[in-house]
C-alpha positions as CSV (number, residue, x, y, z in Angstrom):
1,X,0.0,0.0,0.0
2,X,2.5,2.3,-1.2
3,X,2.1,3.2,-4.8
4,X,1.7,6.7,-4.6
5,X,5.1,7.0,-3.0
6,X,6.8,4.6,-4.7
7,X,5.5,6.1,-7.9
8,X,6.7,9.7,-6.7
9,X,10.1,8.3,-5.6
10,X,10.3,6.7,-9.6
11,X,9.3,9.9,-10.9
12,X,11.9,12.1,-9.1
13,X,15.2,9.5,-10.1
14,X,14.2,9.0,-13.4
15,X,17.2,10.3,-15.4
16,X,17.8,10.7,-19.3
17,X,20.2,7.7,-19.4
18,X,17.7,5.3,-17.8
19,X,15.2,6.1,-20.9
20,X,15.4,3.3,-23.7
21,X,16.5,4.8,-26.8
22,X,13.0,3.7,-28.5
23,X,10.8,5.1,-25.9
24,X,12.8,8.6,-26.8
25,X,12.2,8.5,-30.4
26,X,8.7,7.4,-30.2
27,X,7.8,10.5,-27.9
28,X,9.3,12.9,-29.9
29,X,6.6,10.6,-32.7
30,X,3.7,12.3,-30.4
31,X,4.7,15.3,-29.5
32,X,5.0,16.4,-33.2
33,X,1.8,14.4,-34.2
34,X,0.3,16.1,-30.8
35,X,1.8,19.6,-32.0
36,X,-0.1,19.3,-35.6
37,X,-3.4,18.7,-33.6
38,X,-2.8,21.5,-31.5
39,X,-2.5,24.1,-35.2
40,X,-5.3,22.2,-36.5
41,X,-7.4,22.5,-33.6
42,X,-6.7,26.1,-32.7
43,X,-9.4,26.7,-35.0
44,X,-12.1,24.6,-34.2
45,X,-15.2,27.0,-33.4
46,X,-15.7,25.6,-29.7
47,X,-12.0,25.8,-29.1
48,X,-12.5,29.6,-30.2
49,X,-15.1,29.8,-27.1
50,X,-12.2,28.6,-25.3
51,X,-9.8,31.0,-26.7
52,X,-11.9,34.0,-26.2
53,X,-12.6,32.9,-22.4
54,X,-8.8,32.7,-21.6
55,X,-8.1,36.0,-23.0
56,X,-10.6,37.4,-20.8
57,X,-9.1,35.9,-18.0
58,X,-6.0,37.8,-18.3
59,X,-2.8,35.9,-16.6
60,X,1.1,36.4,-16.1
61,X,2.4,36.7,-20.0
62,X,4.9,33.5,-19.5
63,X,3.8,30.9,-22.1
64,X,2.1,31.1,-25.2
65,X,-1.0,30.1,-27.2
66,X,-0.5,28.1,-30.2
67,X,-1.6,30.0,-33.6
68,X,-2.9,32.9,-31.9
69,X,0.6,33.6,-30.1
70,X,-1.1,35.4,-27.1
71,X,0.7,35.1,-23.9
72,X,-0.9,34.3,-20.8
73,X,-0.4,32.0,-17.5
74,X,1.4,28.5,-17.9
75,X,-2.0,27.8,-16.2
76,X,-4.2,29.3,-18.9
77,X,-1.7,28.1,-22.1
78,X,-1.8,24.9,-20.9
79,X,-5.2,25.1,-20.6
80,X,-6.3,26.3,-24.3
81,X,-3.3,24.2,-26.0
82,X,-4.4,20.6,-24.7
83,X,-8.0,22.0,-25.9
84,X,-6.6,22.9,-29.3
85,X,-5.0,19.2,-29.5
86,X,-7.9,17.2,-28.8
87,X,-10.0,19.7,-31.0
88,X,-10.7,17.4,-33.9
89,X,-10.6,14.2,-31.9
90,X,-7.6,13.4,-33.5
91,X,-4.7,13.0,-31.1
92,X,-2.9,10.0,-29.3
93,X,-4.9,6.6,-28.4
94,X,-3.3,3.8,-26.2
95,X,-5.0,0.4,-25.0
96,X,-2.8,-0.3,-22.3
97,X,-3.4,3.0,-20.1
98,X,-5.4,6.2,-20.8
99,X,-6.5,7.1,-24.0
100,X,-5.5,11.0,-25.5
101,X,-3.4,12.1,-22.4
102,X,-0.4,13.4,-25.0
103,X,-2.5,16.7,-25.4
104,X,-2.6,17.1,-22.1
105,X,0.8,15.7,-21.5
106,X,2.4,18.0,-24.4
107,X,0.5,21.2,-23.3
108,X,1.8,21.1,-19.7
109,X,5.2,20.4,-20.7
110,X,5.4,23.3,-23.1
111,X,3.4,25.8,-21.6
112,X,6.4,25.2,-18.4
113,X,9.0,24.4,-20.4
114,X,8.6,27.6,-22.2
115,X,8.3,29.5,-19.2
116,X,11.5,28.2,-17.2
117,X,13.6,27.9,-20.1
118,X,13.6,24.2,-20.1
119,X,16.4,22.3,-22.8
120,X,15.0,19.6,-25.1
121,X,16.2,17.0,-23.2
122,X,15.0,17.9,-20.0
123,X,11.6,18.7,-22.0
124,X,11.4,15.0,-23.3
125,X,12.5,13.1,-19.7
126,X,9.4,15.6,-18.3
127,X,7.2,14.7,-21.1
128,X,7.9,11.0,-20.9
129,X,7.7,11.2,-16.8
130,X,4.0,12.2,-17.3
131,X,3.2,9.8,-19.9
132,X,4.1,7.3,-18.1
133,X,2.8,8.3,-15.0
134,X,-0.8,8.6,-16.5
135,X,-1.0,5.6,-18.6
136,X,0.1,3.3,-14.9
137,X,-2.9,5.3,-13.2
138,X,-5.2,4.5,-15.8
139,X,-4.4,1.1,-16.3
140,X,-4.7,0.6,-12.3
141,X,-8.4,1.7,-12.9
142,X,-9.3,-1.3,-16.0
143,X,-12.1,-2.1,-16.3
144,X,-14.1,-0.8,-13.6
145,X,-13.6,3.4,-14.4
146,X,-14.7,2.9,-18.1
147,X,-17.2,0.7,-17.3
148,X,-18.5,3.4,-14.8
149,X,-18.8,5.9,-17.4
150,X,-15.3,8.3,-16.5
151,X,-13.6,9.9,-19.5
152,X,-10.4,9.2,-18.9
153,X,-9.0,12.1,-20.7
154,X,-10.4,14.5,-17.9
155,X,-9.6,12.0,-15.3
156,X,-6.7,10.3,-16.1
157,X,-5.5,13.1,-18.1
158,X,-4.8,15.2,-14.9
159,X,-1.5,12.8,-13.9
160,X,0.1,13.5,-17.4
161,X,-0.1,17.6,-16.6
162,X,1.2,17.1,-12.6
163,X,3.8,14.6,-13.4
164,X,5.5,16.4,-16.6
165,X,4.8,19.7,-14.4
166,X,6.5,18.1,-11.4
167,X,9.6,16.7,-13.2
168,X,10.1,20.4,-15.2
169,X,9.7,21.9,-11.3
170,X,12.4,20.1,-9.6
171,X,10.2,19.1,-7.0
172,X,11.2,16.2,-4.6
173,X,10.0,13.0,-3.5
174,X,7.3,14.8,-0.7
175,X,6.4,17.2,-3.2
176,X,6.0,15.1,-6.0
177,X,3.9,12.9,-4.0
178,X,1.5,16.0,-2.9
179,X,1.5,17.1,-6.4
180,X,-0.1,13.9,-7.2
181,X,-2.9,13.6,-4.5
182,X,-3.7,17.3,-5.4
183,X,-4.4,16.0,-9.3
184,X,-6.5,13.2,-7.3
185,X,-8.9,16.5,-6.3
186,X,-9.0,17.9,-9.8
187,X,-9.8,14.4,-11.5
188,X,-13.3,14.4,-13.4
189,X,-15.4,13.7,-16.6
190,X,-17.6,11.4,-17.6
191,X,-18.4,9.5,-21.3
192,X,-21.6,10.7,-21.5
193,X,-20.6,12.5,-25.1
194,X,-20.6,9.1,-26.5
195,X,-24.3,8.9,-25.4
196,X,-25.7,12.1,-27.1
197,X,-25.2,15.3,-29.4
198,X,-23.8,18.6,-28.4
199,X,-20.7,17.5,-26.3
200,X,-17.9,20.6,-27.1
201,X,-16.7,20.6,-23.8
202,X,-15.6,16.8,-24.4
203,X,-12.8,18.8,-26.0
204,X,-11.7,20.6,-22.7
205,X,-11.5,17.9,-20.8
206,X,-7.6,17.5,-22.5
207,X,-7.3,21.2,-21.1
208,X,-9.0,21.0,-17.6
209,X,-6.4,18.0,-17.6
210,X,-3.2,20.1,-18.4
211,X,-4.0,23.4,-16.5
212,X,-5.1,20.9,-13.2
213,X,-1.9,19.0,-13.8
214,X,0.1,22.3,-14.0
215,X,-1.8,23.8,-10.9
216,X,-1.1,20.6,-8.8
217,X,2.7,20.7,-8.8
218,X,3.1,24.5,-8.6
219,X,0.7,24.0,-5.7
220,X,2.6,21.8,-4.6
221,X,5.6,23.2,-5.1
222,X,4.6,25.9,-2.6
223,X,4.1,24.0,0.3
224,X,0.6,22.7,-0.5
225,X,-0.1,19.2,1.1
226,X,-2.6,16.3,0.5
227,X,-3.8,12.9,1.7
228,X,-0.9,10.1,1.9
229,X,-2.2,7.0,-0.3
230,X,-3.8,9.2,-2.3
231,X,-4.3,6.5,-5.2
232,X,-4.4,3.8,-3.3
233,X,-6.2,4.4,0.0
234,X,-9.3,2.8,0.7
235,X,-10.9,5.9,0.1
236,X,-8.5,6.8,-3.1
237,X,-8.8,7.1,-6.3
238,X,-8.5,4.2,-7.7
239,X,-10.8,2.1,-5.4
240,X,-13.6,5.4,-5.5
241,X,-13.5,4.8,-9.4
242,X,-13.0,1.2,-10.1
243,X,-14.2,-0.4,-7.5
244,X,-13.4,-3.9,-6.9
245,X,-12.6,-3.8,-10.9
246,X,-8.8,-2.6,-10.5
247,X,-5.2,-3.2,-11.6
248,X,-3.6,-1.8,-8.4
249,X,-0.3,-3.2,-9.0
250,X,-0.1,-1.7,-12.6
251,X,1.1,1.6,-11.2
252,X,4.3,0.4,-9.7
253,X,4.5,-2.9,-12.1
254,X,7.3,-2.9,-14.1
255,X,8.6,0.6,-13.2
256,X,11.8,1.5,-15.3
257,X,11.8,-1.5,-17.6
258,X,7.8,-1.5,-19.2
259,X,7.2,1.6,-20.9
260,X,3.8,2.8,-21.9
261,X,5.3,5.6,-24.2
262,X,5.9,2.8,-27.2
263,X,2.4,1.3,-27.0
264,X,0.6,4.4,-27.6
265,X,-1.2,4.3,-31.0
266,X,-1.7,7.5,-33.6
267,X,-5.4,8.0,-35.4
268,X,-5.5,7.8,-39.0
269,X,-9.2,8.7,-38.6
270,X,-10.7,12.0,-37.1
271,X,-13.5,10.3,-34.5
272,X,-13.7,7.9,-31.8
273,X,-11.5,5.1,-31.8
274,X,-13.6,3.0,-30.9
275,X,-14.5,2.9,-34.9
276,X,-11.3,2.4,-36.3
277,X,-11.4,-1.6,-36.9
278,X,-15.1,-0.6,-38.7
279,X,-13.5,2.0,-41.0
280,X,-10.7,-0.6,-41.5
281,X,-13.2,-2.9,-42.7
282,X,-15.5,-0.8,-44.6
283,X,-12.5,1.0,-46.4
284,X,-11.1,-2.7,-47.2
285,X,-14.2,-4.1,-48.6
286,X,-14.7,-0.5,-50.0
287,X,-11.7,-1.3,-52.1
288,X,-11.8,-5.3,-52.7
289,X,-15.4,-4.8,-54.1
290,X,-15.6,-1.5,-55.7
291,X,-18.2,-0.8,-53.6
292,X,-20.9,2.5,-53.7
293,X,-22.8,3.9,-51.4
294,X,-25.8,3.3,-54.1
295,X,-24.8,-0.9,-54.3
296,X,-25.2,-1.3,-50.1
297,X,-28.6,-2.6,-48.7
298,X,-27.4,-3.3,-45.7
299,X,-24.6,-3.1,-44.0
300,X,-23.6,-5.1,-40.3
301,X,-20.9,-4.8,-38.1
302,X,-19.3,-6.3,-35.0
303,X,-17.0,-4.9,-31.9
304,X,-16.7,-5.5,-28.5
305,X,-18.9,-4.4,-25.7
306,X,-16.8,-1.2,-25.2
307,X,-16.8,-0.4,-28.4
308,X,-20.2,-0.4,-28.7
309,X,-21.7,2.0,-26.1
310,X,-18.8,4.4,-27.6
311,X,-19.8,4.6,-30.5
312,X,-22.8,2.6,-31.4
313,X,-25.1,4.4,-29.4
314,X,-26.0,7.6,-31.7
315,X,-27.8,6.9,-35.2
316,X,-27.3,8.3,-37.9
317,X,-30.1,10.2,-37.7
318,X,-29.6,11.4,-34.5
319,X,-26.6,13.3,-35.5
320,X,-27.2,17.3,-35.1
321,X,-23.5,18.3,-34.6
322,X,-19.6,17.3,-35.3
323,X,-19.4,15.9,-31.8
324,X,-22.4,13.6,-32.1
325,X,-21.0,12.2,-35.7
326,X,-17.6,11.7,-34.8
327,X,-19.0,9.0,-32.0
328,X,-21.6,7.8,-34.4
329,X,-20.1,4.3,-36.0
330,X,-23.4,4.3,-38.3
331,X,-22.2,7.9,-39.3
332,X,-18.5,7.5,-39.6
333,X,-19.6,4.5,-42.5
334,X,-21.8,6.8,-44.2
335,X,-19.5,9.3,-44.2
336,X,-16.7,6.7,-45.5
337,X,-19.2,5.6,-48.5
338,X,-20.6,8.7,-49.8
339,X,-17.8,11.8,-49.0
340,X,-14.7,8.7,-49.1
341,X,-12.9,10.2,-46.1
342,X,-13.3,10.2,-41.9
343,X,-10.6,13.1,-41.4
344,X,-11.3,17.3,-40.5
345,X,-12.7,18.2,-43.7
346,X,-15.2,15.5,-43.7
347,X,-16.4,15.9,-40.3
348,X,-16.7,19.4,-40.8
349,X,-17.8,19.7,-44.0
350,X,-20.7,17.4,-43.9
351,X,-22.5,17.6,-40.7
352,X,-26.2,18.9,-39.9
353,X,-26.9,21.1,-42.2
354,X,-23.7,21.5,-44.6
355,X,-22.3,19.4,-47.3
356,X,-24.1,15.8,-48.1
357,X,-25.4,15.4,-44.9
358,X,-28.7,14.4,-45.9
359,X,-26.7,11.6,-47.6
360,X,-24.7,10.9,-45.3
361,X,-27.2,10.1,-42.8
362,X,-29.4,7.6,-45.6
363,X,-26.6,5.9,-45.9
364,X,-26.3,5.4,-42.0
365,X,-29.6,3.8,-41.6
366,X,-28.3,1.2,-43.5
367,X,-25.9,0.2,-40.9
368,X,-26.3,-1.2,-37.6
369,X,-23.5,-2.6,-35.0
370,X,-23.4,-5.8,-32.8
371,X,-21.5,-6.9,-30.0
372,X,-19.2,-10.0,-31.2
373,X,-18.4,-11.1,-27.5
374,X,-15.3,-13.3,-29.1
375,X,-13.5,-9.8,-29.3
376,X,-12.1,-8.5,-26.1
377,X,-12.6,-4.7,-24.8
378,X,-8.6,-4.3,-23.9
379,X,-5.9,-6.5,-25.4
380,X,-3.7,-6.9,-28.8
381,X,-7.1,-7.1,-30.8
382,X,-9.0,-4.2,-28.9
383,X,-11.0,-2.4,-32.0
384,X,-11.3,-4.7,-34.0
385,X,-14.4,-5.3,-36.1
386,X,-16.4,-7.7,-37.9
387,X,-18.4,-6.8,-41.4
388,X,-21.0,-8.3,-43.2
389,X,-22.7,-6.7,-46.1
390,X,-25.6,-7.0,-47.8
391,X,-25.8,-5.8,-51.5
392,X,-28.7,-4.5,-54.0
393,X,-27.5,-7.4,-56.9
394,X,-27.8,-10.1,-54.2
395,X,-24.7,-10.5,-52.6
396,X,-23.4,-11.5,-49.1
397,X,-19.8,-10.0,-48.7
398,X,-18.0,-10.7,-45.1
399,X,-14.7,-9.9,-44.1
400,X,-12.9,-8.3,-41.0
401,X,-10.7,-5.7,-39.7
402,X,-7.4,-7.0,-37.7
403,X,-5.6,-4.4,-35.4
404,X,-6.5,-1.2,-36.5
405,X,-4.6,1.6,-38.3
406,X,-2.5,3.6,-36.0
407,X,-2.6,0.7,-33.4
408,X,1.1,-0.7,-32.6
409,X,0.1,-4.1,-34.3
410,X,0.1,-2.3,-37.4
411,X,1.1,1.7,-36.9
412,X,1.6,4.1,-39.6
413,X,4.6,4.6,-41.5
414,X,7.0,8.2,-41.6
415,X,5.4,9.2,-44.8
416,X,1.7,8.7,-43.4
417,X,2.7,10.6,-39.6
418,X,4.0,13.3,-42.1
419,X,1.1,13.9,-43.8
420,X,-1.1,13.9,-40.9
421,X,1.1,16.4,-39.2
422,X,0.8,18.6,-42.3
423,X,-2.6,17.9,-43.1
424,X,-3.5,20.0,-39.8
425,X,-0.3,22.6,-40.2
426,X,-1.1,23.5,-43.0
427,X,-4.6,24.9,-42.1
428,X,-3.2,27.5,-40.4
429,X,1.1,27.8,-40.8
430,X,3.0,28.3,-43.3
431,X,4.8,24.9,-45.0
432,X,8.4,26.9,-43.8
433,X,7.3,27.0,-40.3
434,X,6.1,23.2,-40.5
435,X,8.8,22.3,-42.1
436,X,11.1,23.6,-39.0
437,X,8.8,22.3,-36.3
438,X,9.8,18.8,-37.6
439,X,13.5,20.0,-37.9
440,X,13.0,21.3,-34.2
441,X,11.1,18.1,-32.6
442,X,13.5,15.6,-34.2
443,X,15.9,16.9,-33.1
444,X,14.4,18.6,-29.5
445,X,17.4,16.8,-27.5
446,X,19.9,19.5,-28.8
447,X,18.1,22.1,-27.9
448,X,19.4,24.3,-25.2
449,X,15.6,25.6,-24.9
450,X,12.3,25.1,-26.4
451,X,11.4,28.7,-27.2
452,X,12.0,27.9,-31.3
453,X,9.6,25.5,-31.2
454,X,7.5,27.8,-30.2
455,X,7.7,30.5,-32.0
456,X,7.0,28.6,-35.2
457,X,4.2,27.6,-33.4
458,X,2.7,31.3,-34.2
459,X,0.8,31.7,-36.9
């Protein structure tokens, strides 16, 4: 009954030399995918309610807003960035711990970073620090907190922001281990976006994450205390959100030699993940068959349990807004059949009442999902799907997914993490600028501070 110490005394001796080189590389991976989501999602028009409610609250001008260049609070830049990078539901996945905490994670980190004049190396062992930290919290808390209906991005998320936060800080073993019971009483957020339309705030729940996280160690940091056993107590976090349903020993499990950091998957598709083996499928039959949306009569597919209240709750019909479609299965393959894409534009473009819509949603009806209880809700296989489909000439096409895209059992190449990252950029930089923030991240470890990252980070 000592995790939360044990994990605070892990987090303060971790040192640069004891990271394995692929853990390195793979993180400077996500924070440059995480950085594209943040340019992209600077302009998403409830992110802009976001942006105009920080620069109303004012704040110390230490860190700075991505795009907009504003400069406000670490607090408040942390705050609006993580927001930006889960904007288009487009950043970081991971089975193993807690889904989407790099925005959170990346946000923090830069937002002190830029602040103290933090190096690139110290940047990436902070960065890494909270990654870690979050995904061991969140996999302590399988299955029971999901099956309860907690978002982990708001609160799981929370342990990315203190732990990068306390690493950047300095703060030692006492502090460090506040720092983390104070995140405990910022935690919060429930799925219940998956369940209905009209869930922008889903997208500040990435941001309430960082700015807590960031709060938590500079409370901490000034002498603020919290309960000892603060995950772990019978009355801790894990227990109060799992229940009997728990990992426990997943937060100290393997400290120092299993890293979460590698097993952290990249979306290929702008929506829920919980889709992705269904888009495989229907893009891979798509393709086999030369399928149109005008040949489908019907169309079934298969996921696991979890996969299903995700995202086969909302109908197509149902679908009034961005948020609701992008945790709409039905709508993600109607969107996939009659605009041929699941990424920004599409999601954006042809939603209640733009674009094909009206389309779109006819061709949803003709899907429907299933529970195939053969595929697990965590595991190697976690999102995959099952397809069958019906055609108007009479035929019975079946076929299924494997891992999905972006998942470690079968991630994206250099050329396809490229042209994501530019994909987003490019909606609001220059291609010089995003050009030099891939120079910059690549090579982050030479950097004596992160302050040219940045500044190519203003539009």
């Amino acid at each position: 009954m000592n995790e939360t110490r044990d994990l605070a005394k892990w987090m303060v001796g971790l040192k640069w030399v004891d990271i394995p080189r692929d853990v390195i590389d793979y993180s400077k991976i996500l924070v440059l995918d995480t950085l594209g989501c943040m340019l992209g999602g600077s302009v998403q028009d409830s992110n802009k309610a976001a942006l105009r409610f920080t620069r109303a609250m004012g704040g110390s001008p230490d860190s700075t807003v991505v795009n907009y260049g504003d400069k406000t609070s670490p607090f408040n830049a942390a705050f609006l960035n993580a927001s930006f990078g889960h904007g288009w539901e487009f950043d970081d996945m991971i089975n193993a711990g807690a889904g989407h905490a790099v925005s959170a994670c990346t946000a923090a980190t830069l937002a002190l970073a830029e602040k103290e004049l933090i190096n690139g190396r110290d940047f990436l062992e902070a960065w890494i620090t909270g990654y870690e930290v979050s995904n061991r919290v969140g996999a302590a808390t399988k299955p029971g907190h999901l099956k309860r209906g907690f978002h982990e991005v708001g609160t799981i998320g929370p342990f990315a922001g203190s732990g990068a936060a306390s690493k950047l800080l300095r703060l030692d073993e006492w502090q460090t281990e506040n720092a983390i019971a104070i995140t405990v009483s910022q935690a919060a957020g429930t799925f219940q976006h998956s369940q209905t339309t009209g869930g922008a705030i889903k997208r500040c729940h990435a941001g309430f994450a960082a700015s807590s996280g960031v709060r938590s160690a500079l409370l901490a940091k000034e002498g603020m205390t919290a309960a000892r056993e603060a995950l772990e107590g019978k009355k801790g976090f894990v227990l109060c959100h799992s229940g009997d349903e728990n990992d426990m020993d997943a937060i100290t499990r393997g400290l120092g030699t299993d890293w979460y950091t590698t097993k952290a998957a990249m979306k290929p598709y702008s929506c829920c993940a919980g889709q992705f083996g269904m888009l495989d499928v229907i893009y891979k039959m798509k393709t086999k068959y030369n399928l149109k949306a005008e040949d489908i009569e019907s169309i079934k597919l298969w996921g696991s349990i979890r996969n299903l209240w995700m995202v086969g709750t909302i109908r197509g019909e149902e679908v009034k807004d961005i948020f609701g479609a992008q945790f709409s299965a039905r709508y993600g393959v109607g969107l996939a059949f009659v605009v041929g894409e699941n990424r920004i534009k599409a999601y954006h473009q042809h939603i209640p009442p733009f674009g094909k819509w009206a389309e779109v949603v006819e061709m949803a009806k003709k899907v429907e999902v299933y529970n195939d209880e053969k595929i697990p809700e965590r595991g190697p296989i976690f999102g995959q799907a099952k397809c069958e489909i019906q055609t108007k000439d009479g035929r019975t096409l079946k076929d299924e997914s494997g891992s999905p895209k972006g998942f470690p059992g079968n991630p994206m190449t250099r050329e396809e993490r490229q042209e994501k990252f530019y994909s987003q950029a490019l909606l609001v930089q220059t291609k010089e600028k995003a050009d030099k923030i891939v120079e910059l991240v690549e090579n982050i470890e030479h950097l004596e501070d992160v302050r040219p990252i940045v500044r190519n980070l203003i539009c």
